[in-house]
ZABAKOL-442179 format. One record per residue: residue in three letters; y, z negated, x negated of N, C-alpha, C in turn. Coordinates in pm, whole numbers, padded with zeros to 5 digits, always signed. Layout:
ALAYZXYZXYZX...
***
This chain:
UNK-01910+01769-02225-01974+01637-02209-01869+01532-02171UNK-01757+01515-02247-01692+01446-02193-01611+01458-02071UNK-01598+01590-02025-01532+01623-01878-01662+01553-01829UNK-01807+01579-01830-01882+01546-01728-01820+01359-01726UNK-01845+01336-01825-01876+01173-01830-01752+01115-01754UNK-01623+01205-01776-01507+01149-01668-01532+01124-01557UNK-01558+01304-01521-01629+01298-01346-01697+01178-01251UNK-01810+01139-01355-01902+01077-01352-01833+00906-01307UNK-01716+00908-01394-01686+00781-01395-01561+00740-01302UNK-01498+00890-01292-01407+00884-01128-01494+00902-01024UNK-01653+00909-00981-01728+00920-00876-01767+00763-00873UNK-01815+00689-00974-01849+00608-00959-01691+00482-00927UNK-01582+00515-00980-01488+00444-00950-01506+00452-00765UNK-01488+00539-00749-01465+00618-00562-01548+00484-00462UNK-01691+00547-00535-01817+00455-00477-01807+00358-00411UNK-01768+00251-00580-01778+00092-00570-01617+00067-00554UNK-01518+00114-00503-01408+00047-00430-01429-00048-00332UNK-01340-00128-00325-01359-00204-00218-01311-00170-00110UNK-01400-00189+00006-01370-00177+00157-01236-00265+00209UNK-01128-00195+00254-01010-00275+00331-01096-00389+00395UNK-00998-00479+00445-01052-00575+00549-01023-00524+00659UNK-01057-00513+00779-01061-00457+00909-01049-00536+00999UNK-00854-00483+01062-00834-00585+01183-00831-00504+01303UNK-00856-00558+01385-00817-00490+01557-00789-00599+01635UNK-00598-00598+01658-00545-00687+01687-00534-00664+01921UNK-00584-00714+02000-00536-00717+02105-00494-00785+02207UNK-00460-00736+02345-00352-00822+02385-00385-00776+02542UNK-00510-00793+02583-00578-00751+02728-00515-00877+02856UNK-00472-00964+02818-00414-01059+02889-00253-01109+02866UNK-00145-01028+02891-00043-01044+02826+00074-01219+02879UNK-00006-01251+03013+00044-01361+03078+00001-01444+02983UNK-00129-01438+02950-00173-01558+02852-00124-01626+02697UNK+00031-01517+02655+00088-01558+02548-00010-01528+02448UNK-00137-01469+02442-00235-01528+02346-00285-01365+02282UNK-00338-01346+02133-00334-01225+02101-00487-01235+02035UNK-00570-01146+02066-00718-01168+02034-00739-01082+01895UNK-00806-01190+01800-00825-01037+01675-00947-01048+01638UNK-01003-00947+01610-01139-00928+01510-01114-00912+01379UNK-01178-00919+01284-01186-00869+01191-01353-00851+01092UNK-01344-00754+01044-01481-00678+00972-01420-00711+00832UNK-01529-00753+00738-01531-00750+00607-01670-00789+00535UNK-01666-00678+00431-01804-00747+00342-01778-00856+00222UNK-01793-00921+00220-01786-01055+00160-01832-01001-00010UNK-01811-01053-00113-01900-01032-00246-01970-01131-00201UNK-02105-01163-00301-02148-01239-00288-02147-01350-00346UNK-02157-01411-00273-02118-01594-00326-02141-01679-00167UNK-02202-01816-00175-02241-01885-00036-02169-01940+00052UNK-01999-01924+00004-01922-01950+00105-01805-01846+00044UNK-01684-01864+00176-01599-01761+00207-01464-01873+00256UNK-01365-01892+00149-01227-01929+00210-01115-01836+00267UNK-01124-01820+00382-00995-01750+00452-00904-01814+00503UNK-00760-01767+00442-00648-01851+00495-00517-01770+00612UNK-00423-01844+00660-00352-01796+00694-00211-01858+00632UNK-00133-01774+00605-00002-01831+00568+00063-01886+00586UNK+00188-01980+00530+00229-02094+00595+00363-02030+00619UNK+00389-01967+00545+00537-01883+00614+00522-01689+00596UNK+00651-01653+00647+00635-01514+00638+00791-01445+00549UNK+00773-01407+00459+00875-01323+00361+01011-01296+00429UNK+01101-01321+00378+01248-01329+00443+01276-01461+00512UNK+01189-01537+00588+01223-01656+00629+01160-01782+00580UNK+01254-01842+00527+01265-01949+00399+01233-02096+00462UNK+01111-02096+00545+01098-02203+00611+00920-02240+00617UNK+00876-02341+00609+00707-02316+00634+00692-02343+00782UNK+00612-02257+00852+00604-02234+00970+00449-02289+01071UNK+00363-02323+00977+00207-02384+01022+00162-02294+01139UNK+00173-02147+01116+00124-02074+01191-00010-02101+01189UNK-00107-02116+01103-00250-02151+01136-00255-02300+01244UNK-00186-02360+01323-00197-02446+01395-00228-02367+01546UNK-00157-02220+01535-00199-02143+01661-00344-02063+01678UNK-00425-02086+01602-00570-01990+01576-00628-02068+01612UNK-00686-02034+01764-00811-02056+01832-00918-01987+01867UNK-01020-02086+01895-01165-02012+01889-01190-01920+01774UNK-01222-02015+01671-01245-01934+01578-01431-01919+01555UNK-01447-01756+01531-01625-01695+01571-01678-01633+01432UNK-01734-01690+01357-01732-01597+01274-01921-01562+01300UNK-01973-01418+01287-02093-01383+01327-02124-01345+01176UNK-02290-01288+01176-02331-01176+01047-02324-01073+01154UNK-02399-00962+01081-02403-00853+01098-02545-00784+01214UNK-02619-00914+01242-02696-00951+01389-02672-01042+01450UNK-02526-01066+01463-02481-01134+01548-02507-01334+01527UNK-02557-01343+01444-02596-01506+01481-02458-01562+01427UNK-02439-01681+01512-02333-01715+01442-02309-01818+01273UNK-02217-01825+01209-02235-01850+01121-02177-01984+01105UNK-02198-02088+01004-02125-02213+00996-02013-02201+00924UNK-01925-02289+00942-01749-02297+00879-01736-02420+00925UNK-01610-02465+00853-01545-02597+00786-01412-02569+00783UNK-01301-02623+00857-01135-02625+00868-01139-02700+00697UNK-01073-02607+00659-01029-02651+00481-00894-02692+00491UNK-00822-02791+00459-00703-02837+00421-00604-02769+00582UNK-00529-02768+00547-00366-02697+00658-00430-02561+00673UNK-00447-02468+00623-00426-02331+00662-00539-02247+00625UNK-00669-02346+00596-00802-02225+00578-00934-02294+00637UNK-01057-02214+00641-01105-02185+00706-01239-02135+00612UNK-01352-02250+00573-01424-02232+00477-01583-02199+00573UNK-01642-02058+00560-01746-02000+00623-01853-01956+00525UNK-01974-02057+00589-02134-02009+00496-02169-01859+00513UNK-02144-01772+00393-02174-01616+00383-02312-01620+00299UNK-02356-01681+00262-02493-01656+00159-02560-01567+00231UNK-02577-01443+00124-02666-01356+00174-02625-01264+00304UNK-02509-01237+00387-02432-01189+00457-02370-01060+00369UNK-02415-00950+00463-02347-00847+00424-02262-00820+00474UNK-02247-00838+00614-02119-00773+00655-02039-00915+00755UNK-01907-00924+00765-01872-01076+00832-01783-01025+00975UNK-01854-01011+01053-01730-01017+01193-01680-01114+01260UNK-01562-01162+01275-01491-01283+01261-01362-01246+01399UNK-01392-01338+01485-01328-01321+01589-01230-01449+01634UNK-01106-01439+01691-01022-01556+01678-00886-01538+01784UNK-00862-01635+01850-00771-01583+01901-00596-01665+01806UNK-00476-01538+01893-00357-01620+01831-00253-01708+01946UNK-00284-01844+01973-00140-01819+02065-00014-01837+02016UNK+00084-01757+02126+00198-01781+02088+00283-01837+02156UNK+00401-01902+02122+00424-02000+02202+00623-01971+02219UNK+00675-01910+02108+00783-01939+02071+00841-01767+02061UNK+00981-01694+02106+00996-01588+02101+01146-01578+02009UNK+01071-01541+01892+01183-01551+01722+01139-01439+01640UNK+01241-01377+01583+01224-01285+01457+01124-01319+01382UNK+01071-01484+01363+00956-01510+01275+00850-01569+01304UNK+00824-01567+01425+00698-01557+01540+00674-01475+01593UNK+00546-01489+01572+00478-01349+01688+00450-01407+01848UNK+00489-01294+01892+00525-01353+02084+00464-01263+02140UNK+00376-01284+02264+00347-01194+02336+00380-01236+02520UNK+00415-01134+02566+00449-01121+02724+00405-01034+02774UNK+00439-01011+02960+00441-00957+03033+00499-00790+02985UNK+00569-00789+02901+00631-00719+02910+00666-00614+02755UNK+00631-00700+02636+00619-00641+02524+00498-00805+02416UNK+00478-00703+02314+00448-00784+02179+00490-00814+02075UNK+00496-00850+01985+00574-00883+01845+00511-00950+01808UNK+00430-00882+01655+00310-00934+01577+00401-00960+01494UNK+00385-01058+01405+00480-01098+01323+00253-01112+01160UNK+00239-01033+01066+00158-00998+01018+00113-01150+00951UNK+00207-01200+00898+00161-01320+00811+00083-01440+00928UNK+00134-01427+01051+00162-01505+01146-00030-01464+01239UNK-00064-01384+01174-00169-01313+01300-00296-01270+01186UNK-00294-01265+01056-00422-01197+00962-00437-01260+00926UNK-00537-01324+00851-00594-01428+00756-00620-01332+00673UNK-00647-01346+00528-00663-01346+00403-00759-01394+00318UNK-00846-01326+00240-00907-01347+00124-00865-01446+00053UNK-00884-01576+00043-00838-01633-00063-00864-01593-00188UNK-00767-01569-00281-00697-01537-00446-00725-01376-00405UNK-00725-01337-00288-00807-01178-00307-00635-01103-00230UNK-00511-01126-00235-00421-01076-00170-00390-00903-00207UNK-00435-00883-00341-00453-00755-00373-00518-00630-00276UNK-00637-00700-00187-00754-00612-00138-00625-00537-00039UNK-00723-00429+00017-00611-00330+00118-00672-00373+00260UNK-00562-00354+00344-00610-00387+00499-00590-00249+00587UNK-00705-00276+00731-00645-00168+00815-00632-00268+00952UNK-00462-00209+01025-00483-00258+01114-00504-00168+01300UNK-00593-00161+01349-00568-00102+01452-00511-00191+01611UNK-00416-00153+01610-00371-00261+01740-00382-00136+01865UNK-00420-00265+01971-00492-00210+02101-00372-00274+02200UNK-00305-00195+02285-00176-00250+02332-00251-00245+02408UNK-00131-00320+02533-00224-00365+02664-00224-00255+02730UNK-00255-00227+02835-00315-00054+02945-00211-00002+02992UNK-00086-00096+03030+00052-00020+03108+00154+00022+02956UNK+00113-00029+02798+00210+00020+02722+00147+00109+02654UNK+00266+00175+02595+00246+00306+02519+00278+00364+02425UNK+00396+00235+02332+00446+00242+02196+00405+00133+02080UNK+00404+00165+01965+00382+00080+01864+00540+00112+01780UNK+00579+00037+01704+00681+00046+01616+00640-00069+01489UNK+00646-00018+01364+00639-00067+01242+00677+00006+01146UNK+00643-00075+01031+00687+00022+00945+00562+00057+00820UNK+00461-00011+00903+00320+00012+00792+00288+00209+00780UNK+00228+00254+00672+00186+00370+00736+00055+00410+00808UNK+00067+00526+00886-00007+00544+01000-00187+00582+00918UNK-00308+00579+01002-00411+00620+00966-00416+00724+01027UNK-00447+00878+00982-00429+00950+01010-00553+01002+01104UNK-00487+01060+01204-00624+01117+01344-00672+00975+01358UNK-00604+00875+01342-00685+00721+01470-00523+00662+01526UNK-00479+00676+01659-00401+00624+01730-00376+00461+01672UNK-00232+00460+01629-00219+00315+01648-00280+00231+01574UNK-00310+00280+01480-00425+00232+01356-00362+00249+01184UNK-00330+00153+01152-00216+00140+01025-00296+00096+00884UNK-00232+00155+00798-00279+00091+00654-00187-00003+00574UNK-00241-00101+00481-00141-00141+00359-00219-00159+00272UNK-00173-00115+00162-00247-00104-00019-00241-00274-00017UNK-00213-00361-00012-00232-00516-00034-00183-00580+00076UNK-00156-00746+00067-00166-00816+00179+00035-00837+00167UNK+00066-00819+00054+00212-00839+00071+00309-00749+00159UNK+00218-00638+00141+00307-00522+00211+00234-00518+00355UNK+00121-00624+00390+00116-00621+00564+00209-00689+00596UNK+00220-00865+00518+00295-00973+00554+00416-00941+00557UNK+00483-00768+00523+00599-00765+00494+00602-00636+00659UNK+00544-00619+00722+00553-00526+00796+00518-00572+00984UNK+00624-00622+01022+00599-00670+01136+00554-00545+01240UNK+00516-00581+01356+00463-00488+01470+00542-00502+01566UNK+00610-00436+01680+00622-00408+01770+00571-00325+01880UNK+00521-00359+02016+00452-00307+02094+00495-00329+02249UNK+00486-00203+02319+00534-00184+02468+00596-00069+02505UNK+00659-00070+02570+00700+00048+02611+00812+00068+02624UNK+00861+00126+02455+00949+00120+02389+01029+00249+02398UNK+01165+00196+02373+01244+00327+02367+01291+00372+02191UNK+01284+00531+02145+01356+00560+02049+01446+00648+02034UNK+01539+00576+01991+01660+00674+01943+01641+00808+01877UNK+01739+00920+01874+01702+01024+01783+01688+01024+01624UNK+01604+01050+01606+01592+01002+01419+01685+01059+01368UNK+01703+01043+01224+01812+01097+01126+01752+01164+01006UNK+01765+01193+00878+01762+01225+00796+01896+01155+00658UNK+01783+01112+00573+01937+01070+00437+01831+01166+00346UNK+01858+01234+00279+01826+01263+00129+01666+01291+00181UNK+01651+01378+00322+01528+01422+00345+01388+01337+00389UNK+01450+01160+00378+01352+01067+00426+01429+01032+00584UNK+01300+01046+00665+01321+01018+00796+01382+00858+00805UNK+01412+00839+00882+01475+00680+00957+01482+00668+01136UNK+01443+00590+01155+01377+00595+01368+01479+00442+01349UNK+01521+00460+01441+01613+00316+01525+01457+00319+01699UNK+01403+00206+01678+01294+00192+01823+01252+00057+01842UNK+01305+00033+02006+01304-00112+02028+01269-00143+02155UNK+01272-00258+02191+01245-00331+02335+01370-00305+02424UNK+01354-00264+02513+01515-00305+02620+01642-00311+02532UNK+01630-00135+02540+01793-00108+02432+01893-00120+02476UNK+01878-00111+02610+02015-00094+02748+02108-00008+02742UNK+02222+00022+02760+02286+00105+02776+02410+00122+02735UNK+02445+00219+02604+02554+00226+02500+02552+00403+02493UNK+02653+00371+02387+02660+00518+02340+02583+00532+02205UNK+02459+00600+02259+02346+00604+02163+02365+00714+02039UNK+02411+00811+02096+02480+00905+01984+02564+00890+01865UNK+02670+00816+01915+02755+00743+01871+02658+00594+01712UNK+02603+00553+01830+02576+00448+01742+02438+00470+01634UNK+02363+00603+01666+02306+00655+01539+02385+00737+01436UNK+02466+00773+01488+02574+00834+01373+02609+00729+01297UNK+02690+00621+01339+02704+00531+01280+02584+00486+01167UNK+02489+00444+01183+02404+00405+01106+02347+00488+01001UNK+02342+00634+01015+02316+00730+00927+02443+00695+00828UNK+02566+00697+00856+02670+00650+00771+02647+00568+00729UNK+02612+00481+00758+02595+00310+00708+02467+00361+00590UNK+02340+00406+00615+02234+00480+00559+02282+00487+00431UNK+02375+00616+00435+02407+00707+00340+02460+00656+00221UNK+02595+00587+00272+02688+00512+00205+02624+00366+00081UNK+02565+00300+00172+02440+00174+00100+02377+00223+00011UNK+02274+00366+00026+02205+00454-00086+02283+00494-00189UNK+02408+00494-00138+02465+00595-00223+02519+00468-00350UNK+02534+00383-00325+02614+00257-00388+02487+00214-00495UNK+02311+00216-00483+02256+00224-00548+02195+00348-00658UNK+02197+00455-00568+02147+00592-00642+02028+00642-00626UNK+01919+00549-00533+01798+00579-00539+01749+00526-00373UNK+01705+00606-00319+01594+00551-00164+01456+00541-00172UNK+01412+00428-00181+01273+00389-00265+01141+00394-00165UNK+01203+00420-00081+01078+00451+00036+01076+00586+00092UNK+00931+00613+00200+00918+00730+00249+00990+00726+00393UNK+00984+00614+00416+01009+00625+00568+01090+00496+00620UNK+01181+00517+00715+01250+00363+00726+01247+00322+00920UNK+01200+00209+00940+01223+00163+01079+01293+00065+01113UNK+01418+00065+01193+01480-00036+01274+01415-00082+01398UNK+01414-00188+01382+01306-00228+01484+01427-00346+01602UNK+01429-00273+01753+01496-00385+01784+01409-00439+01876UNK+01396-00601+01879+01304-00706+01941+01374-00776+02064UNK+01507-00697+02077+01559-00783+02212+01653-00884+02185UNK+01768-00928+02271+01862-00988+02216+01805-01132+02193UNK+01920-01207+02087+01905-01348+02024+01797-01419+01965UNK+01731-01329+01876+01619-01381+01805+01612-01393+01647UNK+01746-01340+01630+01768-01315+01472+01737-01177+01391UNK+01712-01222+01253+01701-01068+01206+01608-01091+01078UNK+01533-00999+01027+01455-01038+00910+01453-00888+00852UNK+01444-00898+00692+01483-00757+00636+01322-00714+00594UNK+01298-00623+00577+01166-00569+00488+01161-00445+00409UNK+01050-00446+00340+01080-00295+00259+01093-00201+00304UNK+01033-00143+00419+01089-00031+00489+01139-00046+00665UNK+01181-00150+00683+01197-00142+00785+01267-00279+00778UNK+01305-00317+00933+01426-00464+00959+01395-00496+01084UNK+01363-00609+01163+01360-00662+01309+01483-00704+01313UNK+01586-00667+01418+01728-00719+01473+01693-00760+01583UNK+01757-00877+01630+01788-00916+01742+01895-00820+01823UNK+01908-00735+01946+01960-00631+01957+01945-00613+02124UNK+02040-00599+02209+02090-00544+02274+02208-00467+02356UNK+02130-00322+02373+02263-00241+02376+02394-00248+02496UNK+02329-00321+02577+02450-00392+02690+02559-00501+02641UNK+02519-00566+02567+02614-00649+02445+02713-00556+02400UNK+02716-00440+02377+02779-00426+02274+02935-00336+02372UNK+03032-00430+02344+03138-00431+02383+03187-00330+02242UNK+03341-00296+02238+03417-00323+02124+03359-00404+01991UNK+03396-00575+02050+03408-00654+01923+03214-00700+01888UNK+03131-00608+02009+03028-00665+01918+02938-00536+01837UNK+03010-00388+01867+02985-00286+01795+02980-00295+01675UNK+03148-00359+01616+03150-00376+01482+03054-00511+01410UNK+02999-00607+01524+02949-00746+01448+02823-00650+01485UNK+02739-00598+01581+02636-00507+01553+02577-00425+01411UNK+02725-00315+01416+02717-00224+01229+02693-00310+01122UNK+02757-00479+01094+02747-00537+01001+02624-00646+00980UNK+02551-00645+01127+02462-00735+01141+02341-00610+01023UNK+02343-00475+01105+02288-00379+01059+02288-00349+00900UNK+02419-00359+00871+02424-00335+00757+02357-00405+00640UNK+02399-00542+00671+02326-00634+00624+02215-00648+00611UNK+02099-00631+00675+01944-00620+00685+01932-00481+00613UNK+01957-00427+00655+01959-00275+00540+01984-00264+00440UNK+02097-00332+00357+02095-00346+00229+02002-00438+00185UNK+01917-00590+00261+01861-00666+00163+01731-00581+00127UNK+01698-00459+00182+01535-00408+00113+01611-00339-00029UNK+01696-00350-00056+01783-00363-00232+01763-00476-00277UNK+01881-00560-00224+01902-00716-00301+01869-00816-00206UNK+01664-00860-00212+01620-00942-00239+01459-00905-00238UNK+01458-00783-00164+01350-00724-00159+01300-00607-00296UNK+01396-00583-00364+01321-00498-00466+01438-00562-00573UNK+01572-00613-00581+01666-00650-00695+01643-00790-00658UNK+01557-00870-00681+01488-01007-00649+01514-01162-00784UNK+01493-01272-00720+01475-01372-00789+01337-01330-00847UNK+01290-01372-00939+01148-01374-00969+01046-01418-00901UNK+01108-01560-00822+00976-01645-00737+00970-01553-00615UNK+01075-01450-00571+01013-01372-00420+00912-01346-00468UNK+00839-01300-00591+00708-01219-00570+00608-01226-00688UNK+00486-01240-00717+00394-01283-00628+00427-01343-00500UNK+00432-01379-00397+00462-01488-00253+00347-01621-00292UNK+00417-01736-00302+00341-01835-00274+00276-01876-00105UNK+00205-01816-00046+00202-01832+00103+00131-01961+00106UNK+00117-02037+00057+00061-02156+00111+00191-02321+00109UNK+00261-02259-00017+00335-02384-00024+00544-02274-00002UNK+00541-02158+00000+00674-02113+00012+00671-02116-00129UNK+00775-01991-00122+00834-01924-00285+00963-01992-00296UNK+00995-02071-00396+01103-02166-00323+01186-02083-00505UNK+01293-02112-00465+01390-02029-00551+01530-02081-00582UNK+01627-02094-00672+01736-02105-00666+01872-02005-00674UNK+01778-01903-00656+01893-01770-00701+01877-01699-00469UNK+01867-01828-00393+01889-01727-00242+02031-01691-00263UNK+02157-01799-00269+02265-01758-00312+02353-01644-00374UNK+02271-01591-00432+02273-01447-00472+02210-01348-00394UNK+02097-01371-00339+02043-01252-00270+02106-01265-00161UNK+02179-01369-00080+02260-01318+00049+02408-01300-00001UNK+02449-01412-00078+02587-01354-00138+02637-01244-00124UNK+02550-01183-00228+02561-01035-00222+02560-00938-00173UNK+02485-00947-00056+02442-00876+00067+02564-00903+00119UNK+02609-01008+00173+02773-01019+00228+02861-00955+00179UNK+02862-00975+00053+02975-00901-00026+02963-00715+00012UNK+02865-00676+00019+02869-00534+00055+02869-00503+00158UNK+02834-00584+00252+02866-00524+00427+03007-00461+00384UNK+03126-00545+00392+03232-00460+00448+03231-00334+00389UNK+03262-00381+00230+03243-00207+00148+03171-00129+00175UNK+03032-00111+00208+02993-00059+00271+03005+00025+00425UNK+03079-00033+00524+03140+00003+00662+03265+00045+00588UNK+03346+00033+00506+03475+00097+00482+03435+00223+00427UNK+03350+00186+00329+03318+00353+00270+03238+00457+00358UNK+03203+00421+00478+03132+00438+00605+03226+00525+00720UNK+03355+00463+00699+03483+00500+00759+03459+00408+00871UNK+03415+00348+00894+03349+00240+00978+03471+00088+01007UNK+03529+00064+00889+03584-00034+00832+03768+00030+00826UNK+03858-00015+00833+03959+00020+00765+03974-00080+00602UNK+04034-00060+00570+04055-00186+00432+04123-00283+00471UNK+04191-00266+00604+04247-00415+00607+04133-00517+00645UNK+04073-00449+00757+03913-00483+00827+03868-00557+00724UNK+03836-00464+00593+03713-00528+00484+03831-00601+00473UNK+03919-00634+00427+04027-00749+00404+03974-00901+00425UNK+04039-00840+00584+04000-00978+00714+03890-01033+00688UNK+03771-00927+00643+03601-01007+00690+03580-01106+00513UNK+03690-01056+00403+03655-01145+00290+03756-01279+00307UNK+03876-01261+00364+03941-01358+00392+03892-01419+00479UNK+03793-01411+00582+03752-01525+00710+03590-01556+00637UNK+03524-01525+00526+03419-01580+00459+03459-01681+00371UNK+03574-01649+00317+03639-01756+00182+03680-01866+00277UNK+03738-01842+00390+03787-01982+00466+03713-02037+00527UNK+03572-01992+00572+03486-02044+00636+03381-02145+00521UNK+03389-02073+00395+03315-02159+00305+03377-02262+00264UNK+03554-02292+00250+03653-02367+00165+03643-02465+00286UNK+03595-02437+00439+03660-02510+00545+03515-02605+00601UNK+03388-02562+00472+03290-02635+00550+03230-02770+00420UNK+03217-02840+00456+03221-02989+00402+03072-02957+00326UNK+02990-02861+00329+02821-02898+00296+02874-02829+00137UNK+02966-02777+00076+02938-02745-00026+03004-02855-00095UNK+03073-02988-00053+03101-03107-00154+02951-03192-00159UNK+02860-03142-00084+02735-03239-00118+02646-03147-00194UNK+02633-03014-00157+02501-02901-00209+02586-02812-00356UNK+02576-02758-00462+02570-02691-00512+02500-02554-00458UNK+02534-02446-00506+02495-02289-00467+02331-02307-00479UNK+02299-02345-00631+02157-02386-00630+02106-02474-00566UNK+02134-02570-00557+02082-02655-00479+02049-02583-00316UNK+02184-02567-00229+02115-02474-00144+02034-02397-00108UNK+02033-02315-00196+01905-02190-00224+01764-02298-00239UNK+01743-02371-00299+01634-02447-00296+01570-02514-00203UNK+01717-02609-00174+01673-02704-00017+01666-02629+00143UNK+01694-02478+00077+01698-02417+00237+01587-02474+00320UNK+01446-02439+00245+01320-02482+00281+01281-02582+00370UNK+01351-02731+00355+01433-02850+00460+01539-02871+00535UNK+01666-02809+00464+01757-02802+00533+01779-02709+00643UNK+01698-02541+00627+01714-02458+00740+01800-02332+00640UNK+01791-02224+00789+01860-02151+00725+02054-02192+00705UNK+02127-02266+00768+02226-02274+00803+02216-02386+00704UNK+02236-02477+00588+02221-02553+00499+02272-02655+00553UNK+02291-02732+00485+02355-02905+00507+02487-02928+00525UNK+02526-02946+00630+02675-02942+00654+02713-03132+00679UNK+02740-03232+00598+02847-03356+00683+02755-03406+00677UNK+02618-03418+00608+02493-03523+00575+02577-03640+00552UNK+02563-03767+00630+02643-03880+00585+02562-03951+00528UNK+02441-03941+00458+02366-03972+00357+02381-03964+00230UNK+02481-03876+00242+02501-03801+00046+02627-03783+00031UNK+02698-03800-00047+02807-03831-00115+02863-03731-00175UNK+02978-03671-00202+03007-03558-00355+02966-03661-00431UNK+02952-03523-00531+02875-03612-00647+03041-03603-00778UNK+03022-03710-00875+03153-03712-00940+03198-03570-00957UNK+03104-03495-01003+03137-03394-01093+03179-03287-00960UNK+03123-03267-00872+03197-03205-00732+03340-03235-00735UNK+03355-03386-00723+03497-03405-00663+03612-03392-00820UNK+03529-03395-00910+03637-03345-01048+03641-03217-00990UNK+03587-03108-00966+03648-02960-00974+03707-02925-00849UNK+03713-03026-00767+03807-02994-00631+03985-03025-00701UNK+04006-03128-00784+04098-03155-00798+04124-03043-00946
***
């Protein structure tokens, strides 16, 4: 009796799960900068429906008013009539569901700007940036999403790091909304490197216009870099890892299983091989220290107002501090190398004027206004006494 009554009550768990929200993101006009999405969801019931979009995206410490790019917004029932809605505050989007079973909701994205923390679309590739392109359940960030992206007709790669839906092309899952917002897209007709293996979990290096290096060479390298970083923690917390490169000078953003670099392989001379390995390195270690060895405010994510924190200082600190060790224990590095790169960080910090106005905390806080590059020679602000006591 009681095996039945389990059964009974893992069938009925199965049942009444909730349905993902359902996106199908596309991009049939790629001149037009502009990215078309649907989305399917059954609503609970209740007579209206707040959906938002985020004001920034995880790793970049800035609010971004991506809902200023969502046009034509459609929301239908499930015979098509259309339904009424109300622009709620900055970033949502309040729609009459009474009595609506099912909500198809159509919208376009433009994009305007081509950055590690915008989503851009061209002639020539895409870059969904997730926080930047899905709206959201309001208080519902838990629910699971699927996304199927529809590249345009001449491309033929996707790169992310969401996992795949199995037997549907190009069609991705995430157990909640943190781990979409944490999983950017890449799309076109992409090139990939030969994968690797650390400790039996795959790793793909696959990007836009890689150009032309010694590709052998420079996945070896990174399997070292791989190995060495894991090895300094003891544990590889994911199944699968993607380097994602988006094309040169756009920056870099870290995630749990995967990293967008700004990246091209015609750049890379000598002296920008080694600023390459450490750019690399760096994004690779933060899915450690800030992505899973975290301040407290990274997570839950405040997406409407930014997770604002005083411990960033530590999560990049630290990340600095292990590039070199990391490339030395890599064989990558000599020790004088790691030497040089702690002696030209100590002089670059002793030689820049923003830390007689900011404290470590303070920085980490005001990044949010000040940027990522903090306050350098504000002739507004003063050392403060207690600054200029510990200089002397």
């Amino acid at each position: 009796m009681r095996f039945l009554t389990f059964c009974l009550t893992l069938v009925a768990g199965f049942s009444f799960a909730k349905e993902p929200l359902k996106y199908t993101v596309s991009m049939e006009n790629p001149a037009s900068h502009t990215f078309h999405v649907t989305l399917q969801y059954r609503p609970e019931k209740s007579d209206s429906l707040l959906l938002k979009m985020p004001d920034w995206t995880p790793g970049y410490y800035q609010l971004m008013d991506y809902a200023a790019n969502v046009q034509n917004f459609t929301p239908k029932d499930d015979k098509g009539n259309t339904l009424q809605w109300v622009k709620t505050g900055k970033t949502g989007w309040t729609i009459a569901v009474k009595g609506i079973k099912l909500l198809s909701l159509d919208y376009d994205v433009k994009t305007t700007r081509k950055f590690v923390a915008t989503s851009y679309l061209d002639e020539e590739h895409a870059y969904i940036i997730p926080a930047a392109t899905f709206l959201y359940v309001n208080g519902k960030i838990n629910l699971s999403a699927e996304v199927a992206v529809k590249p345009y007709k001449d491309w033929s790669r996707v790169a992310t790091g969401l996992d795949s839906l199995k037997k549907q092309k190009f069609t991705y899952v995430a157990p909640d909304f943190d781990v979409l917002y944490d999983s950017p897209i890449l799309v076109g007709n992409l090139e990939e490197l030969p994968p690797f293996k650390v400790k039996g979990i795959p790793h793909r290096f696959i990007g836009y216009k890689l150009g032309n290096f010694d590709k052998v060479k420079f996945m070896a390298d990174i399997q070292k870099i791989v190995e060495k970083a894991s090895a300094q923690i003891g544990d590889i917390p994911y199944k699968h890892y993607t380097f994602i490169g988006i094309g040169p000078g756009q920056g870099g953003i870290e995630h749990l299983n995967s990293t967008t670099i700004s990246f091209s392989g015609d750049l890379l001379d000598s002296r920008g091989w080694d600023g390459m390995m450490g750019f690399i390195t760096h994004e690779y270690f933060h899915h450690y220290n800030v992505k899973r060895i975290r301040p407290i405010e990274l997570g839950p994510f405040d997406y409407d107002n930014g997770s604002k924190t005083n411990m960033l200082w530590v999560a990049e600190g630290l990340t600095v501090y292990y590039e070199p060790i990391i490339l030395k224990e890599a064989g990558l590095y000599t020790i004088e190398k790691m030497l040089d790169f702690f002696k030209d960080q100590i002089s670059t910090v002793e030689n820049k004027p923003g830390r007689l106005y900011q404290s470590l905390a303070q920085a980490s806080a005001e990044t949010w206004s000040d940027g990522p590059f903090g306050r350098t020679g504000d002739p507004s602000i003063r050392p403060s006494p207690s600054t200029r006591k510990a200089r002397s």
